[in-house]
N, C-alpha and C positions, 0 to 999 in steps of 0.2 A: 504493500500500500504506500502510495506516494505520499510524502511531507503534504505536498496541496490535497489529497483527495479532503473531503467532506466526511468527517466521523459518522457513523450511524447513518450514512445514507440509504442503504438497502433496507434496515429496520424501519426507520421513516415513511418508508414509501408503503413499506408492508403494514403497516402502521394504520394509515389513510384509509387502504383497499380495505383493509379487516373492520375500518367504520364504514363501508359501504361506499365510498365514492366512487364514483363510475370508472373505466379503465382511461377514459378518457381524457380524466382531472389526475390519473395519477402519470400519465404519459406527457402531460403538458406541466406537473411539476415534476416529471424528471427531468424534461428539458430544461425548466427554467435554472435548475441548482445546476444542471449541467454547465449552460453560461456561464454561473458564479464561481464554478469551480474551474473552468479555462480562461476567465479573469485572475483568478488567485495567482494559475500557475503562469501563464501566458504574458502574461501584463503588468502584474504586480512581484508575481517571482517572491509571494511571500506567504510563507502555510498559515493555514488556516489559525490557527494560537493565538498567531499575531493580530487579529483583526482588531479595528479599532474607529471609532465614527470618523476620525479623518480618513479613513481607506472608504468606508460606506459612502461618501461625499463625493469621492474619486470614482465610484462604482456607479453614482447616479449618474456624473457624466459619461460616464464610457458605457451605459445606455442609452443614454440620450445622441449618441455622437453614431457614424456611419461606417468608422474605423473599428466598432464591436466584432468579435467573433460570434458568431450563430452556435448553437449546439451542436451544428454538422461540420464546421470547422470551419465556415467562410464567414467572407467580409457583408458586413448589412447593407443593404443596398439601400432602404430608405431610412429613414428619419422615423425612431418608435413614436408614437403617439404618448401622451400621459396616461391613457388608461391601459396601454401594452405593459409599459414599465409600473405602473401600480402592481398590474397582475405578476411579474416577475419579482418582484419589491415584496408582495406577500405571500408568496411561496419560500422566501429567505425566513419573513420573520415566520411562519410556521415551521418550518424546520429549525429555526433556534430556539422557539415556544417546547418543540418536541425533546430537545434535546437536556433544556431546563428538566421539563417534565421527567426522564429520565435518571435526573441528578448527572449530568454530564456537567463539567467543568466547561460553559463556553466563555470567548473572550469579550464577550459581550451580549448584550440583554435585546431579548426580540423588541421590546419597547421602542430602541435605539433605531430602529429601521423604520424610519420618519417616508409617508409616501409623498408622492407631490401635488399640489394644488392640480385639479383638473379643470381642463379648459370646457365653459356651459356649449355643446352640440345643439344647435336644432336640426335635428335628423330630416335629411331630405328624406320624403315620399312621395313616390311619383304621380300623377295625379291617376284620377280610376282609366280612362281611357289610355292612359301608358301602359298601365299594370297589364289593360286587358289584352293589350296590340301584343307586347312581349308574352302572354301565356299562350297566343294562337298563333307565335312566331313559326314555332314548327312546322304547324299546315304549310305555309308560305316558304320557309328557307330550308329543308330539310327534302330532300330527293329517295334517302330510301325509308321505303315502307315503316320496317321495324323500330327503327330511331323517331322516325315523324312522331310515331302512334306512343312511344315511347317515354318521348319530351313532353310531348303536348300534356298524358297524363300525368307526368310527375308536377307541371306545372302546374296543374288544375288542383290536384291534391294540394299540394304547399298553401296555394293564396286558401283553399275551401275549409284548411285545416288549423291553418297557422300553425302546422308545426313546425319544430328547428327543423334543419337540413341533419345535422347526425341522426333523429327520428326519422326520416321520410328514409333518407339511404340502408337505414336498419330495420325496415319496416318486414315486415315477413307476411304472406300472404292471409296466414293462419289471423291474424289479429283484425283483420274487416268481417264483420258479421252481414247479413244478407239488409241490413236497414242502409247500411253505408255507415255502419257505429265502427270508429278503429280503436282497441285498445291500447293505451301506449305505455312504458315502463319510461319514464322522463330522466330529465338531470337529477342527481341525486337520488333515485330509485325510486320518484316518485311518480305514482300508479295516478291514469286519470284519463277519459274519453276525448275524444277530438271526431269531430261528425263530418263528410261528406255532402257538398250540392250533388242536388240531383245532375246536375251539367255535369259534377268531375266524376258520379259516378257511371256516364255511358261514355266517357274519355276512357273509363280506368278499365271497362266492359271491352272497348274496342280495343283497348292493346291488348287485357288478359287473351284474349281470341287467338291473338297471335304465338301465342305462346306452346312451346311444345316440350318445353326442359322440362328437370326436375328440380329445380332452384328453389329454396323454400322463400327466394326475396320476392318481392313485389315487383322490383325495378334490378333490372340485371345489367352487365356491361355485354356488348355485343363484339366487342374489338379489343385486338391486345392479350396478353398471358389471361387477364381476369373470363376471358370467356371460356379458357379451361377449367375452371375450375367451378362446381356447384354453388362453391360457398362463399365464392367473391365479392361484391358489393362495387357499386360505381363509386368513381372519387368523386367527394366535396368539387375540388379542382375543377371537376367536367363539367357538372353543375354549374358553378362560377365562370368558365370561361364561355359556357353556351350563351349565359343570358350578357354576357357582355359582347357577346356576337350579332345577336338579334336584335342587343339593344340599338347599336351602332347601326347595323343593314337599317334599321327602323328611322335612324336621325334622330333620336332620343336623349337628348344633352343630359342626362342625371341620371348616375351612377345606382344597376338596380343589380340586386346581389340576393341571394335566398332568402339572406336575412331582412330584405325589401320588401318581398312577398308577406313575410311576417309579422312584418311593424306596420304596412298597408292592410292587412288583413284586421288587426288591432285598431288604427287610427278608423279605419271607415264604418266597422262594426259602431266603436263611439260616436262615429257623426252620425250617426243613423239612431241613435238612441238605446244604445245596448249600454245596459249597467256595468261599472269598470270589474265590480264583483263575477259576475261573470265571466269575464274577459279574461278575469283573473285565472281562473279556474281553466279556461280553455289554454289559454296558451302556460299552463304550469309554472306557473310564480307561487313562491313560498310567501311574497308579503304584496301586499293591496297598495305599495307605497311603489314596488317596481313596477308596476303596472302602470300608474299613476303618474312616473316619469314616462313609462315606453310610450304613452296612448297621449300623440298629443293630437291635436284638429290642424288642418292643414292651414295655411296663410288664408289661403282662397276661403274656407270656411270661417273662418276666423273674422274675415270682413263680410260674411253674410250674415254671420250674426250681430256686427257691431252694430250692421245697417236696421235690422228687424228688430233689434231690442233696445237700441239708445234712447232714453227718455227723453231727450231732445233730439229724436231724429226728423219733428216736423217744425 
């Protein structure tokens, strides 16, 4: 074990998993300790013992900055955002929180790992007739059959369901019941229904048709090593770079990403008069307050109501 590795990192992690967090949140804080730990040794050239809040200072900026190593060994090509580097920031103080907990000797206290002020987003959402042109992009820019019928239905599910994109890509066939009810096992292993339009369910009818595998997913890859295998799953990636494709062919100036489909699926439910309790519930939030930030009413809404309800609007 090297001077720089991370004491207790393998217990840590096993740590997490045996509280039930998904493999997801344990793979994304092994990469992030991985960073901290090719900073120590890479950059700073100083074992872990030594740590100290003037190195955590140093550590803030050598994520903020472009010259950082990635956990795969390369240089960052963009600029993290404040809420990239929070998330990497508190996968540090959890693993010193753990390590405290433990009675490990660290050389400093999880407390000390100060996150940074985040800059207020207002989330672009595209308006509805964008959302809609990019879900029936497929029909239009997509030439073979299988992909068409494919795309179109993963996009119809996404906006019909709101749910994340790790949910839909892990969706297994077994979990739609004949109502268009989908069960879902969510972030943090929490259990909770997400419903189907009648529209995404004769999208989701016209691809299953197509289908002759044994694959127990929903949504399969058709190209590349993953279509040998049963148990494959399409990438995130494919997802992401499709709707940035349609968006473009489409002339669509604002950036629309799975997670688009999701926060649009949330914001219009709201304009439309759906309770945020609800909302809550569908799209798998543990607090009535994230919700509350996700669900906000678009610009364009926002001056329909200034105009219909200002007490001196005559």
């Amino acid at each position: 074990m090297s001077k720089y590795s991370l004491p207790l990192l393998d217990e840590f992690l096993e740590n997490i998993q045996a509280n039930n967090y998904s493999p997801e949140t344990v793979y994304n804080y092994e990469r992030d300790l991985n960073v901290f730990e090719t900073f120590l040794s890479e950059d700073l050239k100083v074992p872990f013992k030594d740590l100290n809040k003037r190195l955590l200072i140093k550590y803030k900026a050598y994520l903020s900055s472009t010259s950082r190593l990635t956990a795969a060994g390369e240089h960052g090509e963009i600029q993290l955002s404040s809420y990239s580097i929070n998330r990497v920031l508190s996968a540090l103080r959890s693993y010193l929180k753990f390590l405290s907990d433990m009675d490990f000797k660290t050389p400093i206290n999880a407390d000390a790992v100060k996150l940074l002020k985040t800059e207020k987003k207002h989330a672009q959402v595209p308006e509805m007739n964008e959302l809609i042109q990019v879900i029936e992009a497929p029909n239009k820019f997509e030439t073979e059959v299988n992909i068409k019928l494919r795309n179109r239905a993963m996009l119809e599910t996404l906006f019909a369901t709101g749910m994340r994109i790790s949910e839909l890509l892990s969706l297994k066939r077994e979990q739609l019941d004949n109502t268009g009810r989908i069960y879902i096992m969510g972030k943090g292993k929490k259990q909770r229904f997400v419903y189907l339009t009648p529209r995404a369910i004769s999208h989701l009818r016209l691809y299953l048709q197509t289908r002759v595998d044994q694959s127990p997913f929903m949504f399969i890859p058709y190209r590349g090593r993953n279509n040998q295998n049963k148990n494959k799953k399409i990438s995130p990636n494919y997802v992401q770079f499709k709707l940035k494709k349609y968006r473009e062919l489409l002339g669509i100036n604002i950036p629309i990403s799975p997670h688009s489909l999701r926060h649009g699926f949330a914001t219009y439910l709201a304009e439309n008069g759906a309770n945020p309790a609800a909302i809550q519930i569908l799209l798998g939030h543990e607090s009535l307050d994230t919700t509350t930030r996700y669900v906000h009413a678009s610009d364009k809404y926002a001056e329909k109501i200034h105009t219909q309800f200002h007490p001196l609007k005559k």
